[in-house]
Every structure is written in structure tokens, then in C-alpha cells.
N, C-alpha and C positions, 0 to 999 in steps of 0.2 A: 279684203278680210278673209280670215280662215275659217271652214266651215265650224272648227268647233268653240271659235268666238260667236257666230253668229249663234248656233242653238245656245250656247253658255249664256247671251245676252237675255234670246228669246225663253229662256227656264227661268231665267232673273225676273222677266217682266212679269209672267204668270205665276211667281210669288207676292210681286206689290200687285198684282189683280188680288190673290187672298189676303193679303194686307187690309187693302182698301173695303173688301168686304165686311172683312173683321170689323172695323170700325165702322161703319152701318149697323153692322148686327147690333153692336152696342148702344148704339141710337134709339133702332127701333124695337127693340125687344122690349117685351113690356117686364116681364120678371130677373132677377137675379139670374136665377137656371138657365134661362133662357139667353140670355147674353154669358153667360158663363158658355152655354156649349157651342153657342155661335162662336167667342171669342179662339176657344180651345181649339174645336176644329178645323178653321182658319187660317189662326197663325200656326198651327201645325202644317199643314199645309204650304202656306206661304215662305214656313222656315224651309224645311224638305226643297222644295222647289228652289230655292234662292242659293241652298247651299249646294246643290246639283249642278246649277248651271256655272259656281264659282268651280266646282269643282272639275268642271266640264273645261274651262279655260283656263285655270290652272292646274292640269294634272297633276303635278309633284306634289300637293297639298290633299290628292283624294283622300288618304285612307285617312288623316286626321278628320279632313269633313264629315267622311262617311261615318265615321265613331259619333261626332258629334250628334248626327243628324239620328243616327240607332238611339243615343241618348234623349234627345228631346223625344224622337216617336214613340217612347216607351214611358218617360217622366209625364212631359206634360200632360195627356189621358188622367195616368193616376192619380198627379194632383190637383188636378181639376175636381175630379170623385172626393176625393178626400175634403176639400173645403166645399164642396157643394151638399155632403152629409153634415160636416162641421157647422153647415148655415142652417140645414134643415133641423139638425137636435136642437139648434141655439133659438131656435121658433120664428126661423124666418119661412111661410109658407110661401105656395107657390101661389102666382097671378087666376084670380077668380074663374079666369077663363079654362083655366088648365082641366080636360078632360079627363085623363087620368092619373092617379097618385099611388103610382104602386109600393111608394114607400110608403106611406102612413097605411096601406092597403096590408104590408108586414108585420108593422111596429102595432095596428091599435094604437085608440087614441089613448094619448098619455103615456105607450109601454115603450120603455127604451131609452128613455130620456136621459136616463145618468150610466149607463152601461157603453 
């Protein structure tokens, strides 16, 4: 094997490690948010990685990959944010447990809802 199959394989597998985390997260988190930033940071993660190591073994495809992978590193974060605000105005709150809220900490209760 050539060494840059080998690390391309091994960048491969420590994205299905953040894969398979990812889905745990989703299991065990007890709120929305909470599985929401598990899920995000993750399979970010796992994407990054996965397309590294393709791109590590098929060189002639990097800079495509690389585009891709700036693309998701930059999307996914945001729209994560953005439907995890879109749940919190919509009155889904967070898990009993959640220590602090610095968004209703912002907004006041009640203030912001339709803005």
C-alpha cells in the first residue's frame, strides 16, 4: 500500500469515529439544542475528516474537496444557529436541567417573539 492510502484510509475512519458519535449524541442528549450541537459539531467533523482523507488518496480531486469541505465548515455552524433560534422563538425551551439561558437572559420574557 502507498503511504498516502494508508493516512487517506486512516482520516476516513476518524470521520465514521465522528459519525458514530454524532449518533449517540442524538440518543442521549436529553434536549433539542443539545442534540442539535452535538449532531452539528460532529458531523462537521466527521465530514472535514472523511473528505481529507478522500482527498488525501485522490489527489486530482483536492481542490474540489477542499471547496466543499470550506463550504460545509462555514454552512453547517450557521444553520444550525439559525434553526436553533427558529425553535427557541417558536417556544420550544431548553431541557429543565440547562443551567444557563443566555438567550431568554437577552430577549426577556416574552420580548422578541415576533421580531
Amino acid at each position: 500500500m502507498v503511504v498516502s492510502e494508508i493516512i487517506g484510509e486512516a482520516l476516513i475512519i476518524v470521520g465514521m469515529f465522528f459519525y458514530i458519535v454524532s449518533g449517540l449524541g442524538l440518543i442521549r442528549m436529553p434536549d433539542l439544542y443539545s442534540r442539535m450541537q452535538t449532531a452539528t459539531k460532529t458531523t462537521t467533523m466527521g465530514t472535514i475528516f472523511t473528505f481529507l482523507g478522500i482527498g488525501i488518496m485522490w489527489p486530482e480531486h483536492f481542490l474540489k474537496i477542499f471547496i466543499v469541505m470550506l463550504f460545509i465548515l462555514f454552512t453547517n455552524p450557521v444553520a444550525a444557529h439559525a434553526l436553533a433560534r427558529g425553535a427557541y422563538r417558536s417556544g420550544i425551551r431548553p431541557w429543565k436541567g440547562t443551567v444557563i439561558d443566555k438567550y431568554k437572559e437577552k430577549l426577556g420574557e416574552g420580548v422578541g417573539i415576533d421580531d
